[in-house]
C-alpha positions as CSV (number, residue, x, y, z in Angstrom):
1,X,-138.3,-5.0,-57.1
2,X,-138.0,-1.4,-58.3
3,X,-140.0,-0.1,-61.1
4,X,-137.1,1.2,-62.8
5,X,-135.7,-2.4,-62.8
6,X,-138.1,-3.2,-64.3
7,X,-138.1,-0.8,-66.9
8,X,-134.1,-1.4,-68.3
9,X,-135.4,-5.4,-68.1
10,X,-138.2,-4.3,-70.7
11,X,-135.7,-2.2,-72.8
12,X,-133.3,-4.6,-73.1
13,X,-135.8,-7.1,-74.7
14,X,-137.0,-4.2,-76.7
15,X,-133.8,-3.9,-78.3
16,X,-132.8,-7.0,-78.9
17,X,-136.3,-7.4,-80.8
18,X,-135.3,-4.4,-82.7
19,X,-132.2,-5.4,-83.7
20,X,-133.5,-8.8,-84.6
21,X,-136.5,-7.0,-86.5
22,X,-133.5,-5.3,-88.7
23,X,-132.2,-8.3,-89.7
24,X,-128.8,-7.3,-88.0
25,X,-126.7,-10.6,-87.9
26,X,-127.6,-12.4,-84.7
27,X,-123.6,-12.3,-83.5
28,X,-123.4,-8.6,-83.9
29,X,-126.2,-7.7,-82.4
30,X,-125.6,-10.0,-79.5
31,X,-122.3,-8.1,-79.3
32,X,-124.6,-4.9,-79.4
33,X,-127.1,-6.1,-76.7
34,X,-123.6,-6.9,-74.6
35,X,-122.3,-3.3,-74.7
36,X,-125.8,-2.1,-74.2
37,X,-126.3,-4.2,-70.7
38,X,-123.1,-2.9,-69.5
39,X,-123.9,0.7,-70.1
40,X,-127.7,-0.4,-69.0
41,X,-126.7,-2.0,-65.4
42,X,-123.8,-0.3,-64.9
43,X,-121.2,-3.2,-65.2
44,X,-117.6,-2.0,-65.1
45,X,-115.8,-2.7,-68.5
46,X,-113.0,-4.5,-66.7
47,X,-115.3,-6.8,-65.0
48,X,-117.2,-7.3,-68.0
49,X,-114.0,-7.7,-70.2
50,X,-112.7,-10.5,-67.6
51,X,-115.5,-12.4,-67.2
52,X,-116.4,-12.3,-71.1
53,X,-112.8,-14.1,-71.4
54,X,-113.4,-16.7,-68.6
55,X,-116.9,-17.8,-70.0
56,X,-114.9,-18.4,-73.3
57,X,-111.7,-19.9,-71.9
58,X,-113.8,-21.8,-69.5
59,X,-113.7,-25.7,-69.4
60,X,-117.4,-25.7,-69.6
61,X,-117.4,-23.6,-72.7
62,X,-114.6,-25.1,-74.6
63,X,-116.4,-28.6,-74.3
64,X,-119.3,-27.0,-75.4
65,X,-117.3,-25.7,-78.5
66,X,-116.2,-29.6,-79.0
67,X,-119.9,-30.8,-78.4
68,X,-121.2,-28.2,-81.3
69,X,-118.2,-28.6,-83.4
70,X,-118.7,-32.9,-83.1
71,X,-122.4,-32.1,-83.8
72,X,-121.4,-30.4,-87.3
73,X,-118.6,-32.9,-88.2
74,X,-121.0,-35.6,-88.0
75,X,-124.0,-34.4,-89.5
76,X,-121.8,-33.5,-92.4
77,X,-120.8,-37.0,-92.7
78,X,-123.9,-38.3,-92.5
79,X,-125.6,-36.2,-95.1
80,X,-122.4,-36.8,-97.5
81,X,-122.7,-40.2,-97.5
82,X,-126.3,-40.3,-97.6
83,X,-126.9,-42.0,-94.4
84,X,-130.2,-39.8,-93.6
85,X,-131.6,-40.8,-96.6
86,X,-131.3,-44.4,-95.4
87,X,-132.9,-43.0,-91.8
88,X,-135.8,-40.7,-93.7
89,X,-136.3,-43.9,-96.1
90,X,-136.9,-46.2,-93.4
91,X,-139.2,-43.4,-91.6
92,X,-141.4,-42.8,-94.3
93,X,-141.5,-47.0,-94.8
94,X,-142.8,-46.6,-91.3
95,X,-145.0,-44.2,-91.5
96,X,-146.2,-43.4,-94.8
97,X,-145.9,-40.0,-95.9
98,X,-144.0,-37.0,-95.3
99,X,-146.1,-35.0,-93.1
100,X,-145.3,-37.8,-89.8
101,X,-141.8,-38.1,-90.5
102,X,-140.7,-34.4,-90.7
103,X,-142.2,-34.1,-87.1
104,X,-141.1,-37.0,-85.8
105,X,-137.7,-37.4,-86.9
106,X,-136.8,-33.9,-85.0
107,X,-138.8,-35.7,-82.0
108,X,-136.1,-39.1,-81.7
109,X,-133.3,-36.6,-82.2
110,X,-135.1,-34.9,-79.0
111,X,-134.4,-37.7,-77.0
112,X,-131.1,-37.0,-76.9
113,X,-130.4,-34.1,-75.0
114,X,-127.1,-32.1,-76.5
115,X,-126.5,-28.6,-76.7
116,X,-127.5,-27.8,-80.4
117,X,-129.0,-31.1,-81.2
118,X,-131.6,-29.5,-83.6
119,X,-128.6,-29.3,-86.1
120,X,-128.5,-33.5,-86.3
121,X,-132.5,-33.4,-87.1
122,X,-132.7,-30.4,-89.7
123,X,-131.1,-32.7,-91.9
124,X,-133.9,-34.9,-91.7
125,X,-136.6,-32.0,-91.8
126,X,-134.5,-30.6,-95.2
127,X,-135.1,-33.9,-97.1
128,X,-138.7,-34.8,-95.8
129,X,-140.2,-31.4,-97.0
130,X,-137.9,-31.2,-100.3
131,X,-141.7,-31.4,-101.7
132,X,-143.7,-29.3,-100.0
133,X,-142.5,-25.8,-101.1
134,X,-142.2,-25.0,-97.3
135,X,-140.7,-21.7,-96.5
136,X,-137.3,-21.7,-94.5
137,X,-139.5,-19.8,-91.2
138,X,-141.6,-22.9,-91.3
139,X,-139.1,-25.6,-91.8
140,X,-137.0,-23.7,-88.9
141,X,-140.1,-23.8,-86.6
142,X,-140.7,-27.2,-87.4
143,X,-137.5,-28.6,-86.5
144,X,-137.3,-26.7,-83.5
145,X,-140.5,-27.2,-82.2
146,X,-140.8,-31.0,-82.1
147,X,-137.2,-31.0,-81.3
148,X,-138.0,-29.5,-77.9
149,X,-141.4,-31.4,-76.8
150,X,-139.9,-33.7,-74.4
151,X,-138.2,-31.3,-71.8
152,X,-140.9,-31.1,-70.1
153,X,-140.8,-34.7,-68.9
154,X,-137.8,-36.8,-70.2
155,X,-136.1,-37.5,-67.1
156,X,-132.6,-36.9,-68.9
157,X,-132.9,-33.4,-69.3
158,X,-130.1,-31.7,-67.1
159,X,-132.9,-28.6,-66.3
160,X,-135.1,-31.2,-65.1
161,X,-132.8,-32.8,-62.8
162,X,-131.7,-29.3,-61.6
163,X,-135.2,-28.3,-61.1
164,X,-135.8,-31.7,-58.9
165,X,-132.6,-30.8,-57.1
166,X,-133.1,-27.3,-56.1
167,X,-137.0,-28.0,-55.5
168,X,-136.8,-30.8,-53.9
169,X,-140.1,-32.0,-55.7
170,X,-139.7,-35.8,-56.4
171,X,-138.7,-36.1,-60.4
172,X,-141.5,-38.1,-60.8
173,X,-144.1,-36.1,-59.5
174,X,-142.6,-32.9,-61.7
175,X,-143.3,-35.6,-64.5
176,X,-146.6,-36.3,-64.1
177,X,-147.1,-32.8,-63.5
178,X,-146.4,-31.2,-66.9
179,X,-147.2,-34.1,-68.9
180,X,-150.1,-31.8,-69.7
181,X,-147.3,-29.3,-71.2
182,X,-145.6,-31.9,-73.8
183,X,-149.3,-33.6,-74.9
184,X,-150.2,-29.7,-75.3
185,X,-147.0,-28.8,-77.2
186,X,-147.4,-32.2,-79.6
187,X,-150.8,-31.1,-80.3
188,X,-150.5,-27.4,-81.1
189,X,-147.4,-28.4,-83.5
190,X,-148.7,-30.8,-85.3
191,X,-151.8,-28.1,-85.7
192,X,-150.2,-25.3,-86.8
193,X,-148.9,-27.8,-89.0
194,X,-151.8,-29.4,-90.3
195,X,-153.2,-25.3,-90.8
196,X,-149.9,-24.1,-92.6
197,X,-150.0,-27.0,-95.4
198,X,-154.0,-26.0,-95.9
199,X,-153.3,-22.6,-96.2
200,X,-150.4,-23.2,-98.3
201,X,-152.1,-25.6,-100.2
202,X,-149.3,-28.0,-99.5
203,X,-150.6,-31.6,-100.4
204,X,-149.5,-34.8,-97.4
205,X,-147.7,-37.2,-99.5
206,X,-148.2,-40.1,-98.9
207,X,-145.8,-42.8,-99.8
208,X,-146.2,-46.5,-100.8
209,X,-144.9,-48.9,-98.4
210,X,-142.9,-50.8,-101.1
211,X,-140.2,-52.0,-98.5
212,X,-139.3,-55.0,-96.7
213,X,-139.7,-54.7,-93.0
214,X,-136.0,-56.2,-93.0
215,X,-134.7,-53.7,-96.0
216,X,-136.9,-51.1,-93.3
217,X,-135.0,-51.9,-90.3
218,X,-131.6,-52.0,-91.9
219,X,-132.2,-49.2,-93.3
220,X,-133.1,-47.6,-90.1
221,X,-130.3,-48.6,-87.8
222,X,-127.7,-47.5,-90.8
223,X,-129.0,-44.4,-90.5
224,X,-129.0,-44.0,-86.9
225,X,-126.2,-45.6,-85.5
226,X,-124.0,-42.9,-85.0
227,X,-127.0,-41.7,-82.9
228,X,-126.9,-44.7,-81.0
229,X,-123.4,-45.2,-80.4
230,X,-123.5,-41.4,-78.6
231,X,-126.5,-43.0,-76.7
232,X,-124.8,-46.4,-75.6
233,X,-121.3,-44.2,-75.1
234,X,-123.3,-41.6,-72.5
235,X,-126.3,-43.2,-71.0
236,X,-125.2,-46.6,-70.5
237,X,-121.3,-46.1,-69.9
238,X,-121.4,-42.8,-68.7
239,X,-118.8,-41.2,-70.7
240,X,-119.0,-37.3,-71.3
241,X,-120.8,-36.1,-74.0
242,X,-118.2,-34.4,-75.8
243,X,-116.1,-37.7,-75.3
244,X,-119.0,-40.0,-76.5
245,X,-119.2,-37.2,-79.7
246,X,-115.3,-37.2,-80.6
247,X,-115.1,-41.6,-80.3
248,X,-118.2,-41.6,-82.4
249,X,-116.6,-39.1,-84.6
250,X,-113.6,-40.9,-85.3
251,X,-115.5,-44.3,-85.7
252,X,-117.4,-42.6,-88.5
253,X,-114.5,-41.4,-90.3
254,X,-112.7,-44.4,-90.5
255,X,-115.9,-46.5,-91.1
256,X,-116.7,-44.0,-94.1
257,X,-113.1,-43.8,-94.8
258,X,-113.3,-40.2,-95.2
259,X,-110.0,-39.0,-96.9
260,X,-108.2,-35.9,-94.9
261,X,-108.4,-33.6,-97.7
262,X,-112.4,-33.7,-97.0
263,X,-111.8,-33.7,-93.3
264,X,-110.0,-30.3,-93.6
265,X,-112.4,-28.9,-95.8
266,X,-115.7,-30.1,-93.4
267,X,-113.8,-28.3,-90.6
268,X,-112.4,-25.1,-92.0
269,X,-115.8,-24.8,-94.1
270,X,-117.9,-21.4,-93.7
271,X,-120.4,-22.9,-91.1
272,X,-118.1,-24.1,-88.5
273,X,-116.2,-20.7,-88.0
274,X,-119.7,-19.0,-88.3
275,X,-120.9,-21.3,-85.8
276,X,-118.2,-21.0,-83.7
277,X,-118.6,-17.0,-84.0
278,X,-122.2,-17.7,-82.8
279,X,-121.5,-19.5,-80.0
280,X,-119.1,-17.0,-78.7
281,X,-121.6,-14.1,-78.9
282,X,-124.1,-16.1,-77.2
283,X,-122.0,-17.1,-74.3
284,X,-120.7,-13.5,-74.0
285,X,-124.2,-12.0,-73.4
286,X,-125.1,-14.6,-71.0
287,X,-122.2,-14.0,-69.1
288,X,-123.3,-10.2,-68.9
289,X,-126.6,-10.7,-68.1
290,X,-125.5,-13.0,-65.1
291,X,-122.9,-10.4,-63.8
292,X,-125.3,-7.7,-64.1
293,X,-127.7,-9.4,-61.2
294,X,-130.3,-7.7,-63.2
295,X,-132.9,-9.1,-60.3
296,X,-130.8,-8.8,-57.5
297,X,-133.2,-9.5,-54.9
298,X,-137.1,-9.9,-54.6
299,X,-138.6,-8.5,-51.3
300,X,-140.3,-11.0,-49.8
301,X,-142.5,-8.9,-47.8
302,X,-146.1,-9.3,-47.4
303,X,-147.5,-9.3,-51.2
304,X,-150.4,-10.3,-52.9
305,X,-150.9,-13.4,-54.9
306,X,-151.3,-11.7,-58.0
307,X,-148.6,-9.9,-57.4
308,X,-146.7,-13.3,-57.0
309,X,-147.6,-14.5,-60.2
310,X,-146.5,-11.4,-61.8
311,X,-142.9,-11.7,-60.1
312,X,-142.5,-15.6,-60.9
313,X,-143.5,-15.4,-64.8
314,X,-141.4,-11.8,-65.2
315,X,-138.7,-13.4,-63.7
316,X,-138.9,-16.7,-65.3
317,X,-139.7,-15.8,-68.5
318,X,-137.0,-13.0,-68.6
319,X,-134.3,-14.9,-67.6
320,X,-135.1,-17.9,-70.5
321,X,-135.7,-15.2,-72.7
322,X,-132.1,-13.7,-72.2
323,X,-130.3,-16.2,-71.8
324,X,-131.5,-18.7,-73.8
325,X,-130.4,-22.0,-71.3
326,X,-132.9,-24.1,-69.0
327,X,-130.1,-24.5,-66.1
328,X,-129.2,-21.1,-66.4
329,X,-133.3,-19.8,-66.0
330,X,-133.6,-22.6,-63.3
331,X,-130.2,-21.6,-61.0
332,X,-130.6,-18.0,-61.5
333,X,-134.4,-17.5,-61.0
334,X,-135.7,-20.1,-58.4
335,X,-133.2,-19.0,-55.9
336,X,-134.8,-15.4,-56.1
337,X,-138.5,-17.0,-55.8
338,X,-137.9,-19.9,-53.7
339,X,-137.7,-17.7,-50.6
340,X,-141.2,-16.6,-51.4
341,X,-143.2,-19.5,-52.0
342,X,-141.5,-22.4,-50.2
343,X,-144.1,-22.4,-47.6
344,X,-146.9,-21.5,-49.4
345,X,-149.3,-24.5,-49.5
346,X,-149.5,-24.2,-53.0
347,X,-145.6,-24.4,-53.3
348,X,-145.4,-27.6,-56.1
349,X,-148.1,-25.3,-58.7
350,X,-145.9,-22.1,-58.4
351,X,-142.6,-24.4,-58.8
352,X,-143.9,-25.9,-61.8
353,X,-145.2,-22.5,-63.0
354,X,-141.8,-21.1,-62.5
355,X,-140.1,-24.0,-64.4
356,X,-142.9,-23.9,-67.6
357,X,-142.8,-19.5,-68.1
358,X,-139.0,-19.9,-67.8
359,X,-138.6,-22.4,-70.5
360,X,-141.5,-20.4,-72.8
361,X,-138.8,-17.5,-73.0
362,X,-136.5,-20.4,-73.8
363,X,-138.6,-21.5,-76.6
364,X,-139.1,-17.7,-77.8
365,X,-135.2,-16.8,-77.1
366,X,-133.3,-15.5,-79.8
367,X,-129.6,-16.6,-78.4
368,X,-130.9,-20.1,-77.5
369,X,-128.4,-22.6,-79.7
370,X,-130.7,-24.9,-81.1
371,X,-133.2,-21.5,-82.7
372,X,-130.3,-19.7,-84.1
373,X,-128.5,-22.8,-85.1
374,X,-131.4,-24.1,-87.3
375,X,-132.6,-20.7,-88.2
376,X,-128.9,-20.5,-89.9
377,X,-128.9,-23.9,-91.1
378,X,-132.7,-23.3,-93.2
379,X,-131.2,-19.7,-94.0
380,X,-134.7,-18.3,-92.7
381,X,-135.3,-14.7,-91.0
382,X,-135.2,-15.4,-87.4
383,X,-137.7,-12.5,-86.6
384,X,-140.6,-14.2,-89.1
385,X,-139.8,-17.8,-87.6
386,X,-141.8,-16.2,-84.7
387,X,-145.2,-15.9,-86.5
388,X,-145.3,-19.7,-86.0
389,X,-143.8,-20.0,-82.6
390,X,-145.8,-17.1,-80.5
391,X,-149.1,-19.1,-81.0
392,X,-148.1,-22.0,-78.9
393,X,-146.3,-20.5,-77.1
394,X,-148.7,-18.2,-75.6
395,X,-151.0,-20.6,-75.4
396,X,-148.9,-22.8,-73.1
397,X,-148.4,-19.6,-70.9
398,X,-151.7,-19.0,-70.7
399,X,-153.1,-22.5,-69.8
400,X,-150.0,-22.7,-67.1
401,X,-151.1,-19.2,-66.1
402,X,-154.8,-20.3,-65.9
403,X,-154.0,-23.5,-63.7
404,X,-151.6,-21.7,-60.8
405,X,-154.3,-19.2,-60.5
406,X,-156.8,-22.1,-59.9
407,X,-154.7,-23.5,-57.1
């Protein structure tokens, strides 16, 4: 890999820091980073123009438009007729106090693996921390964070079950591989949590259980059951998610008899064309940054092993950083590696590196849905959310680092 390569790679995640760092709306400066790649990598404008329409006409895209719009309809109905008060009420009946259930409500809503799922749990996050006097950065980080701690080993993930495909490493043994990676990521959560209400002199709150456990459970699965139905709609019958999200759409509406006036108003409101706005920009970039090869080709000449390291994390990590998706790090960048580790006897620890640096840009990627989705929702300043994230983040980078180097 040239130098110079390199070099534009470093620039590009220069500037979108930059423009992030001016508090340039995340659409436009997506648009921005777009016209800067071009320019950058030398992409024609016609094939940049073309391909920015197919990504957005594509099938793939417009059922991601329906899984994101879904997402929104629902949790709007939800918090309008107070169903995740019922949810949070039985949470905190579980649990008893406030701190446990604004980490783990974001966590079940993790289990159910959707393109911009955090926006179903930041509902949650909102009305557990209504107390706290928690900043929008934090409450942002929070939601995200534990939203996120299971892709590492929840065998539903579609970038684990790429990962397995393209490896050929047996799911199971990726699982009990980075289990390490998801105890770490509870653990340095739930302390930068436990140091953020210290410092902020943020008291626990805990609640009396005055609840019966049957009040509790109804309580629960009133709350949830929209959840549930997407669950039992995909997992079980195998419909497609954006299917499973429109039936249990429509069963909510008429369950909650929502009048159409409200309906109209819920869809046409200032988040969804934002949203949709979003969404656009960020499927635009990727679909630069994919045309621009921007690796083309590692050499897979006689190198060191540090070197080696050095090409799997830049890699990696770029990629998740750009483009903000786990398949799209996974079918972009182990194709480039594979050819220079596959018969390396240490082949399963570089795999796995390559898999955990890729999704640590994910985590720290500015156009990945979920960030920029919550960030919006809380209203926070995407660039400050990172005070929290870069701890843990490095830190799993550096004990992933520390452990292929031992191998």
């Amino acid at each position: 890999m040239e130098l110079i390569q390199i070099g534009k790679i470093i620039s590009l995640i220069i500037t979108l820091l930059i423009l992030l760092k001016l508090r340039i709306n995340i659409s436009l400066a997506l648009l921005l980073l777009s016209l800067y790649s071009i320019a950058l990598f030398s992409l024609s404008i016609e094939t940049a123009l073309s391909s920015s329409i197919d990504i957005l006409i594509d099938k793939t895209s417009i059922r991601l438009y329906i899984i994101i719009l879904s997402v929104l309809y629902i949790t709007m109905i939800q918090k309008q007729e107070k169903m995740f008060d019922q949810l949070l009420s039985s949470l905190r009946s579980i649990f008893r106090n406030d701190k446990s259930v604004s980490m783990i409500a974001p966590s079940i809503i993790g289990l159910l693996p959707m393109p911009g799922g955090a926006l179903v749990s930041a509902p949650l996050v909102e009305k557990s921390t209504n107390k706290m006097a928690m900043s929008g950065e934090f409450k942002t980080f929070l939601n995200y964070w534990f939203r996120h701690i299971w892709e590492f080993v929840w065998p539903i993930y579609a970038g684990l079950l790429l990962f397995e495909a393209m490896s050929g490493i047996p799911l199971k043994k990726i699982i009990i591989t980075q289990a390490p990676y998801t105890i770490l990521n509870i653990i340095s959560g739930i302390v930068i949590f436990s140091l953020y209400m210290k410092r902020n002199d943020i008291s626990n709150f805990h609640l009396a259980d005055n609840s019966s456990i049957k009040k509790t459970v109804k309580d629960f699965l009133w709350g949830i059951w929209p959840i549930l139905i997407i669950i039992v709609l995909f997992f079980v019958f195998s419909i497609p998610l954006y299917i499973s999200l429109i039936l249990t759409a429509v069963l909510l509406t008429l369950i909650k008899k929502i009048h159409i006036k409200n309906i109209v108003q819920m869809m046409i409101s200032p988040i969804m064309w934002k949203t949709m706005l979003l969404m656009a920009s960020v499927l635009v970039f990727q679909r630069i940054i994919y045309q621009s090869n921007i690796f083309g080709s590692a050499a897979s000449g006689n190198i060191s092993f540090s070197f080696l390291i050095f090409l799997c994390f830049l890699i990696s990590f770029s990629i998740g950083f750009l483009t903000g998706v786990n398949t799209a790090y996974i079918a972009i960048s182990y194709p480039i590696l594979l050819p220079l580790i596959q018969h390396l006897p240490n082949f399963v620890d570089l795999s796995i590196y390559i898999y955990v640096i890729g999704f640590a840009g994910i985590l720290l990627s500015p156009v990945h849905l979920c960030l920029v989705l919550t960030n919006e929702y809380f209203n926070s300043n995407l660039f400050k959310v990172y005070k929290y994230l870069l701890p843990p983040v490095i830190l799993l980078m550096i004990l992933a680092t520390f452990i292929v180097v031992q191998t």
